[in-house]
C-alpha positions in Angstrom: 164.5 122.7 23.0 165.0 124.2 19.2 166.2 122.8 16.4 169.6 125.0 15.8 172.4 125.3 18.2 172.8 128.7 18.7 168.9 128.9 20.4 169.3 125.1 22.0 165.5 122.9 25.0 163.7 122.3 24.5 168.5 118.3 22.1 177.3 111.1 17.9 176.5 107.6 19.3 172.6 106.5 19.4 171.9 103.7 22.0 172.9 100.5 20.3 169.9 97.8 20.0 172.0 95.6 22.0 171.2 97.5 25.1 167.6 97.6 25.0 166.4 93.9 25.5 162.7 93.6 24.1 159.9 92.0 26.6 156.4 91.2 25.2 154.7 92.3 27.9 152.2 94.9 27.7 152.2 96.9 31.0 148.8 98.7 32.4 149.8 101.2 34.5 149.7 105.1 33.6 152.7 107.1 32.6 153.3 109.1 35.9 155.7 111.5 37.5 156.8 110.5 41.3 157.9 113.5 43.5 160.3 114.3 44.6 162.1 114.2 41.2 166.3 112.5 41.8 168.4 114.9 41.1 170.3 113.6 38.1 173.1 114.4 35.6 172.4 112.8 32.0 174.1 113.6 29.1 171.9 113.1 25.6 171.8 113.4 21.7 169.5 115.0 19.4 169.1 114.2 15.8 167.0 116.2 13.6 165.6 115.2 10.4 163.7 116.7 7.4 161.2 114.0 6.7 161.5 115.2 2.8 165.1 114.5 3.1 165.7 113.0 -0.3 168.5 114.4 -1.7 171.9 115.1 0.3 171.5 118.5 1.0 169.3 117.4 3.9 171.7 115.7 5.7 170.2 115.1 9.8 171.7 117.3 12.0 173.2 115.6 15.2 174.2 117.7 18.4 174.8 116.5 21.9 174.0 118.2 25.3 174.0 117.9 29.1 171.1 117.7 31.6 171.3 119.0 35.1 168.0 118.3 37.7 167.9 119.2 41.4 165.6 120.1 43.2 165.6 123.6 43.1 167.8 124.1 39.6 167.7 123.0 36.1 171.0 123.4 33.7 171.2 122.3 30.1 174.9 122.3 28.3 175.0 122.3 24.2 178.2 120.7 23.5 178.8 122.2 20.3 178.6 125.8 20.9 179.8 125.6 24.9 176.2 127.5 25.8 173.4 126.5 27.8 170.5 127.6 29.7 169.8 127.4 33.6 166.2 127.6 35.4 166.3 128.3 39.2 162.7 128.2 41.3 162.4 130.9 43.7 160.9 130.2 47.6 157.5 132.0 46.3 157.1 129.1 43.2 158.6 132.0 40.0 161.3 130.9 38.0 164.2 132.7 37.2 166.2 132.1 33.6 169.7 132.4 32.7 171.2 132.2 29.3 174.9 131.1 29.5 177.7 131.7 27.5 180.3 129.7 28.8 183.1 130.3 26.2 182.6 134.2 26.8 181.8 133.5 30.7 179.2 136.2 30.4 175.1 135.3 31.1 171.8 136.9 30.6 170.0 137.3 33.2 165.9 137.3 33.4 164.1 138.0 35.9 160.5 136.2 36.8 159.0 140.1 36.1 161.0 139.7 32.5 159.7 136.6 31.5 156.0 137.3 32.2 156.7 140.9 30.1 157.8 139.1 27.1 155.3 136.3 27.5 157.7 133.4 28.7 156.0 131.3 31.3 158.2 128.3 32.3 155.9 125.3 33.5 158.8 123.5 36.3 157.6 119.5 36.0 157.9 120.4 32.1 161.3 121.4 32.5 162.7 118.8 35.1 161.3 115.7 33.1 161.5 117.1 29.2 157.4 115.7 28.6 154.5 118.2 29.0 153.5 116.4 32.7 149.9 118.5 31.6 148.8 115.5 29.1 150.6 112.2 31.1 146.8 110.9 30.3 147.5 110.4 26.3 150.2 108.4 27.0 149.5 104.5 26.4 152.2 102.0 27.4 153.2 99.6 24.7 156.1 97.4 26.6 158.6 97.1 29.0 162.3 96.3 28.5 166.0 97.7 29.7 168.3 100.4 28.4 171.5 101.1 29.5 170.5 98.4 32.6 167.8 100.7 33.9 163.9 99.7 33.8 161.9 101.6 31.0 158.3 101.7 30.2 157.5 102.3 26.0 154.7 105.2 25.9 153.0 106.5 22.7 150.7 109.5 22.4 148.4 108.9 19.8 145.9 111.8 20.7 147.9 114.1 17.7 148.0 114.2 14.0 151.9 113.3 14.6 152.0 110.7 17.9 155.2 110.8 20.0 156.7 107.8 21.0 158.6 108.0 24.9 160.7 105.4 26.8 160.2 106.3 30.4 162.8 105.5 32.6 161.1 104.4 35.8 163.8 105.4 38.8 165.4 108.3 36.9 162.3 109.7 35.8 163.7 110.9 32.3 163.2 109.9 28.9 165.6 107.4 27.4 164.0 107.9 24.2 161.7 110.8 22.5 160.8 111.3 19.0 158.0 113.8 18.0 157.2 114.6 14.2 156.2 117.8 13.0 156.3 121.1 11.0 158.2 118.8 8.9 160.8 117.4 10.9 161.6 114.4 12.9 163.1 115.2 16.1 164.8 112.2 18.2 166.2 112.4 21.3 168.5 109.4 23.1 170.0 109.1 25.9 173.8 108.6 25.8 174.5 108.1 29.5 172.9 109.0 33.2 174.2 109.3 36.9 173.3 110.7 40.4 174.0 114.1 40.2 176.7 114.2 42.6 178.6 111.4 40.4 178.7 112.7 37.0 182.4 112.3 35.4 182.1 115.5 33.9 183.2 119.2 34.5 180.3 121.2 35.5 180.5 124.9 34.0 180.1 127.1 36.9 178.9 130.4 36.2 179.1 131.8 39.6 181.9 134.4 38.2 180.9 135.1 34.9 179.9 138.6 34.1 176.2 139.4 34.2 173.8 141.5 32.0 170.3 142.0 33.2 167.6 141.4 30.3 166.3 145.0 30.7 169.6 146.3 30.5 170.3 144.8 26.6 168.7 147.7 24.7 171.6 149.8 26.6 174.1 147.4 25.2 173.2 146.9 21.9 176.4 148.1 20.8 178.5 145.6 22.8 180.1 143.5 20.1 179.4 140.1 22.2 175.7 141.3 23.2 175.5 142.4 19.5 176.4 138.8 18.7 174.3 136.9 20.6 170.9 138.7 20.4 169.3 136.2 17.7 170.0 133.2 20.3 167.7 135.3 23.2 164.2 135.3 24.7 162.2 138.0 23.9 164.5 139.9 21.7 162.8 141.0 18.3 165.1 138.5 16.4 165.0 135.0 18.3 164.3 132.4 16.7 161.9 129.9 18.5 
């Protein structure tokens, strides 16, 4: 997720303290990952914060955006700008990578060969569960309570200059919560609202008929007034922004 909307992961209302219900407990187990992963729909809001924010013209920025998990496909939806991004694992283990314009109903498409030739290498467990699963080890559980009526387990990471703090929903195997701190910005991330996949309330873009332009087709495009537009928002282009 990045910090501006037109490049989006790695994300209006902030869960209320009423729904979290505080326990003193201090649970021992390990922050862990169960596979298979549920395939979920969850739907959360990212607020972004200059910790030198003392005067107003560092006002947070606040965006909301949808989460897609199956098993086999991975679809985030920014709200504000109607774009998102989709990651698809192949039968041999690569992972293809779409960027979606769903306003435009055009995509860019990358192939597994195109991200490894701009130096792109998406880890899969990162992307389904929004933690690096590669350091599950620095996470130290602090307590246990409820959010949004689902069992959650309260992790810090302490092992960096700027710790993160994580609350792990158990079933869903998502963050309800994650704020990291760095570069000189607070990012938070809630959770607004989760279902089975197959029960989400809303419309899922489908992109199955939106025009398609292969990565290493762009430099013939560069032209196009829509490819022209949307360069600064891509992967591997010599003005994204990361």
């Amino acid at each position: 997720m990045t910090v501006k909307h037109s490049t989006l992961p790695g994300l209006v209302l902030a869960l209320c303290l009423s729904a979290c219900t505080t326990t003193q407990t201090h649970p021992t187990k390990p922050l862990r990952v169960d596979l298979p992963l549920p395939d979920i729909a969850a739907e959360f809001e990212t607020r972004i914060e200059r910790l030198d924010s003392s005067s107003d013209a560092h006002e947070p920025q606040r965006y909301r955006w949808r989460f897609y998990r199956s098993a086999k496909r991975i679809e985030t939806h920014l709200l504000p700008d109607n774009s998102g991004e989709s990651w698809t694992q192949l039968p041999d283990g690569d992972i293809a990578y779409q960027r979606l314009f769903h306003t435009q109903k055009q995509l860019i498409d990358y192939l597994p060969g195109d991200l490894k030739a701009i130096g792109s290498q998406p880890n899969w467990l990162r992307l389904a569960t929004l933690i690096n699963a590669d350091h599950l080890e620095n996470f130290v559980a602090q307590s246990s309570d409820t959010i949004l009526g689902r069992s959650v387990t309260h992790y810090t990471d302490d092992t960096r200059s700027n710790p993160v703090e994580l609350a792990w929903l158990e079933a869903e195997q998502l963050p309800a919560l994650l704020r990291r701190r760095g570069h000189g910005h607070t990012v938070t991330t809630r959770l607004i609202a989760v279902y089975r996949l197959d029960d989400a309330p809303w419309e899922r873009p489908n992109s199955d008929a939106y025009q398609t332009t292969d990565f290493a087709d762009l430099g013939d495009k560069e032209n196009n007034a829509f490819i022209k537009s949307i360069l600064p928002q891509l992967k591997g282009t010599q003005s994204h922004e990361h």
